[in-house]
The first five atom37 places (N, CA, C, CB, O) and aatype in JSON, in Angstrom:
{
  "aatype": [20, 20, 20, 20, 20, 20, 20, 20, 20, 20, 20, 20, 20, 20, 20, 20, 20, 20, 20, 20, 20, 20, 20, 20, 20, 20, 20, 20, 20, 20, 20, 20, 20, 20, 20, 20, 20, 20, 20, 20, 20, 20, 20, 20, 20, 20, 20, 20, 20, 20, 20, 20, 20, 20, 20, 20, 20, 20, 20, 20, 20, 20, 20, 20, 20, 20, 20, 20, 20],
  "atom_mask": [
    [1, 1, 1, 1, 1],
    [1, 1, 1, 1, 1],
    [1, 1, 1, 1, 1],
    [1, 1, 1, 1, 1],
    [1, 1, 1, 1, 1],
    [1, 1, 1, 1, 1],
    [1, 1, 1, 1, 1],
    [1, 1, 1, 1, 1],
    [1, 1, 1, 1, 1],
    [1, 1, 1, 1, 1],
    [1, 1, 1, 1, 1],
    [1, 1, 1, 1, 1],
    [1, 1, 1, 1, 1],
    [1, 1, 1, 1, 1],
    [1, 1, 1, 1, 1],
    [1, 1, 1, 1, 1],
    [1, 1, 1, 1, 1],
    [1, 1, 1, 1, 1],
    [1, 1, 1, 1, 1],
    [1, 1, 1, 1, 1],
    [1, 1, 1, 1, 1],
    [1, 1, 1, 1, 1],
    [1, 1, 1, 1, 1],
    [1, 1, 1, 1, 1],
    [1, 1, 1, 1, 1],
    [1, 1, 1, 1, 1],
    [1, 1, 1, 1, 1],
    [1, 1, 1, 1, 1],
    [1, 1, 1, 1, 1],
    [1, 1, 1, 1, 1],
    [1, 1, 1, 1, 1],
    [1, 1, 1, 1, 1],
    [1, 1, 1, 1, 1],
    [1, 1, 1, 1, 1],
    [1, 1, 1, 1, 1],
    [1, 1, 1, 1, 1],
    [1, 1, 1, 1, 1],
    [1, 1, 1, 1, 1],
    [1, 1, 1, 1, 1],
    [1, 1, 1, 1, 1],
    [1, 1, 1, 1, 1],
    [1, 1, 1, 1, 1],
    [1, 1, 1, 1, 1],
    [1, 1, 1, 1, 1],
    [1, 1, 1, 1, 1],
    [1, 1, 1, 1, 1],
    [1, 1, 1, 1, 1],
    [1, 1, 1, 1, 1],
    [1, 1, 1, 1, 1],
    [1, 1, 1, 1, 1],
    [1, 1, 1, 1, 1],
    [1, 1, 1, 1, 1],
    [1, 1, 1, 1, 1],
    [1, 1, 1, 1, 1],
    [1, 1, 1, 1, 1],
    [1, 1, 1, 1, 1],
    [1, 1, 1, 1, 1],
    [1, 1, 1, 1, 1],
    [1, 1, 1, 1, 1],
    [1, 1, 1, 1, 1],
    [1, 1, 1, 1, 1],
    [1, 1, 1, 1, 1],
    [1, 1, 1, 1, 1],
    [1, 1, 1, 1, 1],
    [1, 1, 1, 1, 1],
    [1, 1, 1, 1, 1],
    [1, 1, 1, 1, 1],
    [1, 1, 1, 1, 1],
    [1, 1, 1, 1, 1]
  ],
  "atom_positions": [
    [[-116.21, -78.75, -25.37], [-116.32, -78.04, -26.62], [-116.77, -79.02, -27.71], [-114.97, -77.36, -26.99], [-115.95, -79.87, -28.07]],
    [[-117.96, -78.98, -28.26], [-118.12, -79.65, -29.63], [-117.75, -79.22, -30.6], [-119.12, -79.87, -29.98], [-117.95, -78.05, -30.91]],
    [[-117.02, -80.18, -31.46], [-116.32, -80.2, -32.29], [-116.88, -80.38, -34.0], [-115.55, -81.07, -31.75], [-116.62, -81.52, -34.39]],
    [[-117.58, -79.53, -35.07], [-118.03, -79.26, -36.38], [-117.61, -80.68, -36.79], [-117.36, -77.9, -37.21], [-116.86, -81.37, -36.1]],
    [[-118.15, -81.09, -38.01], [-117.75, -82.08, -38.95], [-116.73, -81.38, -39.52], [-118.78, -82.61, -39.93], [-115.85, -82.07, -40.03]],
    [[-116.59, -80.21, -39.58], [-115.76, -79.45, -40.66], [-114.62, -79.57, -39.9], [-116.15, -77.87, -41.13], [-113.6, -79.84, -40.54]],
    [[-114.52, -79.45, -38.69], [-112.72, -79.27, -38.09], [-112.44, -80.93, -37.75], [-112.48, -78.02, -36.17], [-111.35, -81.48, -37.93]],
    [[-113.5, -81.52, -37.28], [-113.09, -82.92, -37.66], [-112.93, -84.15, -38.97], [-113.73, -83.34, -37.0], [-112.58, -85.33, -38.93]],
    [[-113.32, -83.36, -39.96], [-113.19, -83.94, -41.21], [-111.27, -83.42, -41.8], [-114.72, -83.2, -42.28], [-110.37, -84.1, -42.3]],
    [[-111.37, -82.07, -41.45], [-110.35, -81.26, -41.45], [-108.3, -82.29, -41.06], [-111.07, -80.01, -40.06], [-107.25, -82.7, -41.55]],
    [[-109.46, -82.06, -39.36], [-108.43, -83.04, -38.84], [-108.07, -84.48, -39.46], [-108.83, -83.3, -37.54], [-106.88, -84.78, -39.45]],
    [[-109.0, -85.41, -40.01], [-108.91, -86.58, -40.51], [-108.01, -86.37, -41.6], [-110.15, -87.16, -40.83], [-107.09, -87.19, -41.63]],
    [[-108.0, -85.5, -42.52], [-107.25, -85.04, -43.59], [-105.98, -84.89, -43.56], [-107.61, -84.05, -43.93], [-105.22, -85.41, -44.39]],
    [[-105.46, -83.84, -42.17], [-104.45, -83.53, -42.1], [-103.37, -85.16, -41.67], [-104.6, -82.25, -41.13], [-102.23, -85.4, -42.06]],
    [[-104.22, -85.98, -40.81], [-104.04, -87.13, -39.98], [-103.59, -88.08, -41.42], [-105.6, -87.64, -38.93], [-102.53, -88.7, -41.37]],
    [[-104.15, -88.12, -42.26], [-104.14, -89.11, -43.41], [-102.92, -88.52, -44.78], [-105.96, -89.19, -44.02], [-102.42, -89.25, -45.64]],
    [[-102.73, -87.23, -44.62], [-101.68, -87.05, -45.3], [-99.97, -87.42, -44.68], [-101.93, -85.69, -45.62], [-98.92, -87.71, -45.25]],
    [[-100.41, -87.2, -43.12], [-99.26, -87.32, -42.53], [-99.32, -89.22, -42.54], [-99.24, -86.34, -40.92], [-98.66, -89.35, -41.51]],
    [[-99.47, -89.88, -42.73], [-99.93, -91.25, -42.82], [-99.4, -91.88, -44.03], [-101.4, -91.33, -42.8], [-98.78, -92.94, -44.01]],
    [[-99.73, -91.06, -45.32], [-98.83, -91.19, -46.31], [-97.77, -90.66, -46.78], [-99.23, -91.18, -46.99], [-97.05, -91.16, -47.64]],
    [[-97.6, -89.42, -46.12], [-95.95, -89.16, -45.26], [-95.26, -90.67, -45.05], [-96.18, -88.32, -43.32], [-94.83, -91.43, -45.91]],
    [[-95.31, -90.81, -43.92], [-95.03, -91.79, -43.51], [-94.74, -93.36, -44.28], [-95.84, -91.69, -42.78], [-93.83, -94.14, -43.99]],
    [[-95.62, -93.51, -45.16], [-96.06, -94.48, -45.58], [-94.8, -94.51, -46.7], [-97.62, -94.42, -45.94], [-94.16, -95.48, -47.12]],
    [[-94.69, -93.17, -47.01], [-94.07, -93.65, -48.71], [-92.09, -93.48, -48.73], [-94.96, -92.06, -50.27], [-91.29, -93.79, -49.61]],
    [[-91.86, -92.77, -47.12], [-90.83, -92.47, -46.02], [-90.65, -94.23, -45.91], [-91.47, -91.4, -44.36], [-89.73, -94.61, -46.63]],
    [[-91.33, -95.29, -45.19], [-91.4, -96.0, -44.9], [-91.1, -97.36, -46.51], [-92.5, -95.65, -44.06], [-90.26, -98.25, -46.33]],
    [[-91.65, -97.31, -47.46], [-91.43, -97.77, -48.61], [-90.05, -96.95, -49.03], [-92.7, -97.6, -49.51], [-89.57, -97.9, -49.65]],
    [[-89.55, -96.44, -49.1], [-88.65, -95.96, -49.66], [-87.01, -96.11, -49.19], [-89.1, -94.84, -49.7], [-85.95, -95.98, -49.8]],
    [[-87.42, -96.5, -47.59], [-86.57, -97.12, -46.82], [-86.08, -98.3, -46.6], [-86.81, -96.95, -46.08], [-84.88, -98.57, -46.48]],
    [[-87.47, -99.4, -46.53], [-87.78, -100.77, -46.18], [-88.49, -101.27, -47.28], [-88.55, -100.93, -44.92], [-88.35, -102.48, -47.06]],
    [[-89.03, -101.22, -48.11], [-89.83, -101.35, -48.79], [-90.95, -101.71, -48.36], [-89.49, -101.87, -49.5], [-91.48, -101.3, -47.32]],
    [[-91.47, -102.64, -49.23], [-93.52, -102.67, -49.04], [-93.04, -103.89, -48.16], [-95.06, -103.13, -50.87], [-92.45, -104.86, -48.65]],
    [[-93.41, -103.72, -46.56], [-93.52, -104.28, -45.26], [-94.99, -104.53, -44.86], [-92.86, -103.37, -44.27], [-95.84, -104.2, -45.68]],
    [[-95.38, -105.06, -43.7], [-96.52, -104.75, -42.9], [-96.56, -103.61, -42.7], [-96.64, -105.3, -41.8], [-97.53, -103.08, -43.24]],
    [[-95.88, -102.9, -42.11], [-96.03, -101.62, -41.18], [-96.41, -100.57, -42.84], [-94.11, -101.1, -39.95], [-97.38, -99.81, -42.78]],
    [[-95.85, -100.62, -43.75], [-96.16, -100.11, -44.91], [-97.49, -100.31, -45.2], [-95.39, -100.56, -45.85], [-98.04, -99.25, -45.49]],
    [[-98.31, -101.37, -45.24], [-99.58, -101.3, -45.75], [-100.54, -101.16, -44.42], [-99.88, -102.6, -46.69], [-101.77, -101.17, -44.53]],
    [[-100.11, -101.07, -43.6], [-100.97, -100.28, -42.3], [-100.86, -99.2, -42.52], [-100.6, -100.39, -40.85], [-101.93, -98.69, -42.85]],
    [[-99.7, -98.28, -42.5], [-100.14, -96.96, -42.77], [-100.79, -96.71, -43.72], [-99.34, -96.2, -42.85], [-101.56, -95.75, -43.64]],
    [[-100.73, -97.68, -45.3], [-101.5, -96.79, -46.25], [-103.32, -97.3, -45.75], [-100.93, -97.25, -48.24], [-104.44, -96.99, -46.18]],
    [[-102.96, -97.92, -44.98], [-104.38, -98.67, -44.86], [-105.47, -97.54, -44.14], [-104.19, -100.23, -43.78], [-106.67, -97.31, -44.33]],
    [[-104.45, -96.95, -43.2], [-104.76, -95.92, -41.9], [-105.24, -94.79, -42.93], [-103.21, -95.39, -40.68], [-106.38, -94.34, -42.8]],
    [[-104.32, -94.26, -44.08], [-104.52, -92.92, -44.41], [-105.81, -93.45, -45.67], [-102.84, -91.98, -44.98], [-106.62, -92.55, -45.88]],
    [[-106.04, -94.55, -46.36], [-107.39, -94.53, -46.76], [-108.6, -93.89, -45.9], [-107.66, -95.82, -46.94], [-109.21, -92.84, -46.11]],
    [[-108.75, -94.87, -44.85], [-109.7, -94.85, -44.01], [-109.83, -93.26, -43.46], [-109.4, -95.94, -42.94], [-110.91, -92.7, -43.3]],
    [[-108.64, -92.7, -43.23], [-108.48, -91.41, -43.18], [-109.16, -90.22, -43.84], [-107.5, -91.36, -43.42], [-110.05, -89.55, -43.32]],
    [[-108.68, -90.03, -44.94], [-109.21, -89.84, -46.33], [-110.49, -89.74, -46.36], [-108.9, -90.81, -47.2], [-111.18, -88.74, -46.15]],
    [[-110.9, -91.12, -46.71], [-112.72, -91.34, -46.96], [-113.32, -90.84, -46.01], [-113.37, -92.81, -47.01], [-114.49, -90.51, -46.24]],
    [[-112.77, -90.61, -44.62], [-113.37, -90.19, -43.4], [-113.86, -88.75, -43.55], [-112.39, -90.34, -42.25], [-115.01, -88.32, -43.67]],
    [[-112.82, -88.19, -43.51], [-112.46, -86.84, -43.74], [-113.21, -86.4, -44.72], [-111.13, -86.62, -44.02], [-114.08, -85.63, -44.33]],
    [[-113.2, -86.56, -45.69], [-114.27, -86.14, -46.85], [-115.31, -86.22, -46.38], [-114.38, -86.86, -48.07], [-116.08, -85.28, -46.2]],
    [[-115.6, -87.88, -45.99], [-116.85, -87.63, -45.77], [-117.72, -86.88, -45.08], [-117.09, -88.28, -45.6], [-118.91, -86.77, -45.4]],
    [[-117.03, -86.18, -43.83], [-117.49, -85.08, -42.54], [-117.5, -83.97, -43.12], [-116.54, -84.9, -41.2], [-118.3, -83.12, -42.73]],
    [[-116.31, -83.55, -44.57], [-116.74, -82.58, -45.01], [-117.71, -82.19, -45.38], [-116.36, -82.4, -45.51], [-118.28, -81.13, -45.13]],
    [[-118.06, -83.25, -46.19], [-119.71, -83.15, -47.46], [-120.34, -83.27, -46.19], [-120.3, -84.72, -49.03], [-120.94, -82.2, -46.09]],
    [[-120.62, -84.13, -44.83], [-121.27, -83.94, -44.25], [-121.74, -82.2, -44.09], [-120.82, -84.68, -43.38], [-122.76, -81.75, -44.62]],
    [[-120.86, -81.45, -43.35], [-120.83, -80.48, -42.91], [-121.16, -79.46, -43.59], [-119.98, -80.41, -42.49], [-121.37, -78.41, -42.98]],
    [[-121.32, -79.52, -45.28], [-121.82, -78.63, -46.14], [-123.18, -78.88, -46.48], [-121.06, -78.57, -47.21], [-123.89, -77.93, -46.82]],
    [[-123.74, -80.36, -46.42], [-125.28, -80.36, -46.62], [-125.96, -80.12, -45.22], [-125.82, -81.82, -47.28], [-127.17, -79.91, -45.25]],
    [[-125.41, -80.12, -44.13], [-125.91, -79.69, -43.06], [-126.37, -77.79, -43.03], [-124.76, -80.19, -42.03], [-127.37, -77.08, -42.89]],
    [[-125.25, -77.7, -43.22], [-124.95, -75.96, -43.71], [-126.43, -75.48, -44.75], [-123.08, -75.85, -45.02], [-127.21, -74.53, -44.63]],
    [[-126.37, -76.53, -45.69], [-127.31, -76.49, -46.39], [-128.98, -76.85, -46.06], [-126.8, -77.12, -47.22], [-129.92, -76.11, -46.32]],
    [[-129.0, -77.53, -45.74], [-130.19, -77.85, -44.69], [-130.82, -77.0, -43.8], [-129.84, -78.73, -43.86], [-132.04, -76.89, -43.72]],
    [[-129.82, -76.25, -42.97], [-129.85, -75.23, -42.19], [-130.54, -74.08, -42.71], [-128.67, -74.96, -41.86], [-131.56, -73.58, -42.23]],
    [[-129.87, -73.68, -43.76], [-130.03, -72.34, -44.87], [-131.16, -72.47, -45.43], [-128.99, -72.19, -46.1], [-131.59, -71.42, -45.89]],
    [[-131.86, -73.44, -45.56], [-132.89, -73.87, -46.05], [-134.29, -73.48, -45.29], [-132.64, -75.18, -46.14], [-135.25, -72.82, -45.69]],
    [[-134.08, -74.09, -44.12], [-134.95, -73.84, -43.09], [-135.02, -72.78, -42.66], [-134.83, -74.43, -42.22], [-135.93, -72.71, -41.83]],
    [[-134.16, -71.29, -42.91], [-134.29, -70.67, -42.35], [-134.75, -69.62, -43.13], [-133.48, -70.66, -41.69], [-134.59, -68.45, -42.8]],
    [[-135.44, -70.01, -44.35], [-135.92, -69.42, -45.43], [-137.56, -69.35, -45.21], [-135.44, -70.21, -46.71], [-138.28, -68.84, -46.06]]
  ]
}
């Protein structure tokens, strides 16, 4: 099954909130550790990911719509 930018940008999102879940669970416990700035490190990269497959997935959309004009 191939998988849209949109459900994998989607997924990156959901992946990166649960990350700073974690992250601020983790500071609030232990404070600012290693394992603390890995997760926030994880849910950046997350984040920027995720967005970015979004916008991917809408100028594609767009591109598409275009061509079929």
């Amino acid at each position: 099954m191939i998988r849209t930018p949109l459900i994998s940008g989607v997924i990156h999102i959901i992946l990166a909130c649960l990350f700073t879940y974690f992250a601020i669970e983790n500071v609030n416990e232990y404070g600012w550790d290693f394992f603390s700035y890995v997760l926030v490190l994880l849910a950046t990269f997350d984040f920027g990911t995720g967005l970015r497959l979004v916008a991917l997935h809408f100028k594609l959309k767009k591109i598409l719509q275009q061509q079929k004009k």
